[in-house]
N, C-alpha and C positions, 0 to 999 in steps of 0.2 A: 171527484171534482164536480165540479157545478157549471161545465161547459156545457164540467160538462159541461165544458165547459161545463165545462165542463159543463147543464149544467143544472134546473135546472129554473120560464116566469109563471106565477100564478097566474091560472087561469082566471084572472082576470076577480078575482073574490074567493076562488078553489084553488089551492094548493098544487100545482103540479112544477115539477120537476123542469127551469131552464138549464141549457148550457150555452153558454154567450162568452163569446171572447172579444168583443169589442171595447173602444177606451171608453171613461167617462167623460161628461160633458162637463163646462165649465158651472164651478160649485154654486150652490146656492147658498145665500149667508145662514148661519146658524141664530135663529131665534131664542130666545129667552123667554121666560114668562113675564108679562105685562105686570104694572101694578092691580090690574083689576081682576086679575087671577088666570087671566086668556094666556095662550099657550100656541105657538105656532111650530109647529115639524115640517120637516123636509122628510122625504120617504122613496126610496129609490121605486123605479120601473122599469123594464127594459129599455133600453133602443131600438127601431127598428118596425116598432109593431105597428100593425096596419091602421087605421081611421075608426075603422070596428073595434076593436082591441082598446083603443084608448077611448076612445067613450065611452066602454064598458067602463072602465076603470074609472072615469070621470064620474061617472053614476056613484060606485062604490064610494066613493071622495065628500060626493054630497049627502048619502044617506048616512056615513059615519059623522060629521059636522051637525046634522040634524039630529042625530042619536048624542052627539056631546059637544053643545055649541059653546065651549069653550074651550073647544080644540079647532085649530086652523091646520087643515092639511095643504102642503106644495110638495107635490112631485119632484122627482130630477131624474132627466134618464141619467141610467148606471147602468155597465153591465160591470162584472166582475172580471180582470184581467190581472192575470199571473204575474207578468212583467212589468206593469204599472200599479199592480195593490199597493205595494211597500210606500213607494212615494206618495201616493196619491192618502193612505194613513198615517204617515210624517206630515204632511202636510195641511191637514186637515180639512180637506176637500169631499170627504164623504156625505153622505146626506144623513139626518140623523138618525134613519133605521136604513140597513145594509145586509146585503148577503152574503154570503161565503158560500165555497167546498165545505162537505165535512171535512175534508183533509186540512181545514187551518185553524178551524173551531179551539182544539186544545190550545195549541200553541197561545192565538190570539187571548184567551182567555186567562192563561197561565204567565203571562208576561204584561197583563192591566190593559191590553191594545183596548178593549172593548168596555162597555160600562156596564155593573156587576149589578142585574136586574133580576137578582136569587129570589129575594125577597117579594118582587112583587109576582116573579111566576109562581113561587109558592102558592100564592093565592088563586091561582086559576084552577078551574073546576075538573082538569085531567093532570093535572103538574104529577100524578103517582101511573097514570094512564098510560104511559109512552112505551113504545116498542124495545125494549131494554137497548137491542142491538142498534137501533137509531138517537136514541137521547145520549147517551155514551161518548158522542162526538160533542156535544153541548156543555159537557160536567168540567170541573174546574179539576185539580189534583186532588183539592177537598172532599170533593165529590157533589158541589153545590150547581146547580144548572142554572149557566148565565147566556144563554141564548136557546131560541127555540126553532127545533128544527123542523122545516117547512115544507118540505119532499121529501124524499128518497128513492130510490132507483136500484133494480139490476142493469149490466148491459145486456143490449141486444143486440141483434144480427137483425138491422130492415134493409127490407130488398124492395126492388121497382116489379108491380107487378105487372104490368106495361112491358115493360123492357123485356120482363122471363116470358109474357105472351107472345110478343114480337119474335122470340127466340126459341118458339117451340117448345119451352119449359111450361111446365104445371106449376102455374102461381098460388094453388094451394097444398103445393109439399113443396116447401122450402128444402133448401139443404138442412140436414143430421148430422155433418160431420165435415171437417174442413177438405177431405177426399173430394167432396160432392159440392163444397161453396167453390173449390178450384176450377172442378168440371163444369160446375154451371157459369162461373164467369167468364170462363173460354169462350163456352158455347154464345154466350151473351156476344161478347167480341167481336166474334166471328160471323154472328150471324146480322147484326145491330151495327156494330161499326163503333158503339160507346162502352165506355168503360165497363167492366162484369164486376169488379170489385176496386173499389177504393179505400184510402186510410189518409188518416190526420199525419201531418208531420211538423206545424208549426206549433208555435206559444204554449209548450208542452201537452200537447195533445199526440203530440207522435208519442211520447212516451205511455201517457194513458192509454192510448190504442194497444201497444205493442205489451205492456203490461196488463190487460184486458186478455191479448192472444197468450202468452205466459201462464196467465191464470189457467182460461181453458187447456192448458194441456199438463197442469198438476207443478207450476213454478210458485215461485214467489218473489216478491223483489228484494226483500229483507228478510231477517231473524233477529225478533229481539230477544232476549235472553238476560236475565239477572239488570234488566235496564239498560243493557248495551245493544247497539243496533251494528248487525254485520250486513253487507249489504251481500247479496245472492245474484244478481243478474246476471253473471258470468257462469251460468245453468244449464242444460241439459234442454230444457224450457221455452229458455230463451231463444237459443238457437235454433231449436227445430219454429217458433214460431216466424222467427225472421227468416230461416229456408223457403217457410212457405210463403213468407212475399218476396222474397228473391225467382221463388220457380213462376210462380205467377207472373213477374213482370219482365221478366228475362228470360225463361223457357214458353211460355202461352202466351206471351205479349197482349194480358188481358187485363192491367191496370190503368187504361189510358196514356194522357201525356202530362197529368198534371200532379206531384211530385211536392208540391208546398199549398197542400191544403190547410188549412185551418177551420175550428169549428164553424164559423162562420161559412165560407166558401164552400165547403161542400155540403153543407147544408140549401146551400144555391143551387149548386150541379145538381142534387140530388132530385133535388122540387123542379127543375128543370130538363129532368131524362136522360141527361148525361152521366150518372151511375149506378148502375144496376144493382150494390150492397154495396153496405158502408158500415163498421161500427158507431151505437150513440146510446145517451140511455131510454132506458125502457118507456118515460114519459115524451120523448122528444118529438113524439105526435102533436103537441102543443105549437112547439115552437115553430114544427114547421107549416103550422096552418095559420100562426099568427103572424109568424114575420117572414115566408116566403110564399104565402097563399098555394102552397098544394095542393092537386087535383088530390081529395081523398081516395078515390080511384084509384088510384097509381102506389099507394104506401101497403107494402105487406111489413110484417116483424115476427118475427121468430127468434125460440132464444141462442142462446151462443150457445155453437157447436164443445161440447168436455169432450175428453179425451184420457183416458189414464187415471191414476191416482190419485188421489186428492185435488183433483180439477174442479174449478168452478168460475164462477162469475163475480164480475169482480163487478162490487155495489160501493154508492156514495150519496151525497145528499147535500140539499142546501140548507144551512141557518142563518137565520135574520137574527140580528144584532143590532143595540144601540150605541151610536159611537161613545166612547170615552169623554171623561169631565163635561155631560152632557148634566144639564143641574136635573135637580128630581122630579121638577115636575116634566119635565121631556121627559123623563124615563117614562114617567108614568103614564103619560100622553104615548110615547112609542111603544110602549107593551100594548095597550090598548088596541090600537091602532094594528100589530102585530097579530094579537087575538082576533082581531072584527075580518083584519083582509087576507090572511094566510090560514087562521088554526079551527075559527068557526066551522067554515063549510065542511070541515073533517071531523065533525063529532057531533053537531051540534042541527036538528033535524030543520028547521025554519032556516038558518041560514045555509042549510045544505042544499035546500029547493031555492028558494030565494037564487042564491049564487048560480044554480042551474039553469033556470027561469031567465035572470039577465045572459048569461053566455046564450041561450036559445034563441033572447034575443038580437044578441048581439053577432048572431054566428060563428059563435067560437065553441070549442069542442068540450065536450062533456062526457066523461065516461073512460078517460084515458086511463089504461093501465098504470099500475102505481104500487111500491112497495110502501107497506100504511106505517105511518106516522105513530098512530098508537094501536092500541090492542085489535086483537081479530075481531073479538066483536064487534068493537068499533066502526072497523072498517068497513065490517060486513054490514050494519046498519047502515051506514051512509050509501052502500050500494042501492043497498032495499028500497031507503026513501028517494034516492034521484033515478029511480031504474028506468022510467015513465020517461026523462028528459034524454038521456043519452042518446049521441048522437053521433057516433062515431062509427066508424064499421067494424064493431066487434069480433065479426066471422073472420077479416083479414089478419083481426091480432091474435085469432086463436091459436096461432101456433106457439106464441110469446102464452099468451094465458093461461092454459092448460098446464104448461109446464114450468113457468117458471117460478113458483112454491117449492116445486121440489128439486129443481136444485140448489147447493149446495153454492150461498151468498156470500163472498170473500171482500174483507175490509180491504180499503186501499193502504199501502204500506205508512205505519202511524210515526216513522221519521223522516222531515226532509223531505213529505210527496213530492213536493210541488217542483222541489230541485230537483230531485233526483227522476219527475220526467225529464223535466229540462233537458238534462245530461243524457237521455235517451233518444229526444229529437234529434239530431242530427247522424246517430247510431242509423235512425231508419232514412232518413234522409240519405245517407251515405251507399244504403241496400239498392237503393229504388234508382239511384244516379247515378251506381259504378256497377258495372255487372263483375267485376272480379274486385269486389270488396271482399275483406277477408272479415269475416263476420266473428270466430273466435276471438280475433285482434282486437276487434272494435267493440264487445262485450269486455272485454282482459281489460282495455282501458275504462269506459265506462265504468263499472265495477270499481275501478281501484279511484276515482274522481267522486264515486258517489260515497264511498267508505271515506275519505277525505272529510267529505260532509258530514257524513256521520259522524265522526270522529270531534268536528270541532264545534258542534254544534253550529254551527253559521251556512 
């Protein structure tokens, strides 16, 4: 998801990972190209982002305009949301470069949603470059790549290192195992009065959470097979993860009181000291420094507790896309545009200092952890050449760093994601609000609503 929210905004000229679940704002009209060959785009941005954050961006705006003054860029905030993407792309309300989940990439591509910009990404100087397991989400059924993807993420486990101090815990050993995030969120509880662990349960984000917990303990939420998708949630998996926010919030009484979070909001509480661990993904250090001003102080991350067999971490990613029946030279102006503000800083040494250099000025973070976009080397160069601007506290993320290469990075399920959280949100909603929910039942029906889905494609 791309909350990740799934989710997740560019740092501002450097690619990092938002998730945002808020609606979009009212559309900006779609330009045309002029007779005299000018060209004006519309380009989404977050919502939300702080004064700093959009004058960075502003800057970016102006220096790409002077690098191609026959492009006019206008902004719109966007975030991406689950529940209003459908209409809001019926409608044609999007701005003419967008983002998405990896999780909609195929679909959007393989049904014409999106406009088929194969051609000109062919021509950019890494189009053979890409991280195989990340471009994947961008390929058509052809196999032609019509959208470029502009983050990528494992999740993680961040915790308040404040709160674990407060709480007599060692804020540099995080929990290892979901034993130890239970024990420590008790203790958090107990000794702090604010929440030890929290979770998503709205705009399907309860489902990606809870499918995140699945993963780490060797689940999966589907099997596709010969091109048929069986759906799996009614698992072994499943259950033991939802036990453990059942015993957490009804045996420890150490989830708090609040029950309908969403990406947003507890991205609030969190920056606010009101919850000690929360699942999100691995870059969401961004988000929370640009659109909730967190004390960096206060943010630890480590990665998610596996368990078992075939356990792992469940990864996603954004792609930016041009909307459909957009004429060619907006394509060609939004590929551009694409390249200058998302792909550069990731490969490309001048605009990777550059990009650093304005966030440094601008106060915004530099250095965040990140699964790379394209190859190792790659990434590793781009480390080399910004290592001097970073500005983040690395030593906090060390517990995320060190280890999260090696484990074992699981796509999100490639039918029906987005619904089939959907159908999971109120599963966990259900956990957290009835202490004698019957949790088999509630996976029994899930399961047989999401195979539905599958089933009919819709």
């Amino acid at each position: 998801m791309k909350f990740r929210t799934r989710y997740l905004a560019p740092l501002a000229g450097a690619a990092a990972l938002t998730v945002a679940l808020t609606g979009c704002s009212s559309a900006s009209p779609k330009a045309a190209p002029s007779s005299d060959g000018k060209v004006t785009i519309t380009v989404s941005i977050d919502t939300g982002l702080t004064a700093a954050a959009t004058k960075q961006i502003d800057q970016q705006v102006a220096s790409f305009e002077k690098a191609n003054p026959n492009i006019t860029v206008k902004t719109q905030p966007y975030d991406w949301v689950a529940t209003t993407f459908t209409a809001q792309l019926a409608g044609g309300t999007l701005p003419d470069v967008f983002t998405v989940p990896f999780t909609d990439g195929t679909s959007l591509i393989n049904q014409g949603q999106v406009a088929d910009i194969s051609q000109q990404i062919s021509q950019l100087p890494y189009a053979k470059k890409f991280n195989p397991s990340v471009i994947v989400n961008a390929k058509s059924s052809s196999g032609k790549i019509e959208g470029l993807p502009v983050g990528a993420y494992g999740q993680a486990l961040y915790y308040n290192r404040q709160l674990f101090t407060q709480a007599g815990l060692d804020p540099d050993n995080p929990p290892t195992s979901w034993a130890e995030v239970a024990s420590d969120a008790k203790t958090i509880a107990e000794k702090t009065g604010k929440a030890g662990f929290s979770t998503m349960t709205q705009e399907n984000t309860g489902g990606w959470s809870l499918v995140t917990m699945a993963y780490a303990f060797g689940g999966r939420a589907e099997n596709v097979k010969d091109g048929k998708a069986t759906a799996t949630v009614d698992t072994k998996a499943f259950k033991k993860a939802l036990q453990e926010l059942h015993d957490m919030r009804w045996g420890d009484n150490s989830m708090g009181g609040d029950f309908l979070y969403n990406w947003n909001t507890i991205n609030q509480d969190f920056a606010a000291g009101k919850v000690g661990m929360y699942i999100s993904g691995g870059g969401n250090y961004t988000s929370l420094v640009q659109q909730n001003a967190i004390d960096p102080k206060a943010v630890g991350e480590t990665v998610i507790p596996l368990e078992g067999k075939n356990s792992g971490a469940l990864g996603g990613g954004t792609i930016a896309f041009v909307r459909a029946k957009a004429s060619k030279a907006v394509e060609d102006a939004a590929v551009k545009w694409i390249d200058y503000y998302y792909m550069q800083p990731q490969y490309d040494k001048t605009a990777a200092v550059n990009a650093a250099k304005l966030a440094i000025a601008a106060k915004q973070p530099v250095g965040v952890p990140e699964v790379p976009v394209f190859d190792q080397k790659t990434y590793q160069d781009t480390l080399t050449w910004t290592k001097s601007y970073v500005n983040v506290p690395l030593d906090q993320f060390a517990p995320y760093t060190k280890s999260e290469f090696t484990q074992q990075i699981i796509a999100e399920p490639e039918s029906q994601t987005q619904a089939l959280y959907g159908k999971l949100d109120p599963v966990v909603q259900a956990v957290l609000t009835n202490k004698n929910a019957d949790i088999p039942t509630l996976l029994s029906q899930a399961n047989t609503q999401i195979q539905s889905l599958l089933d009919s494609g819709n």
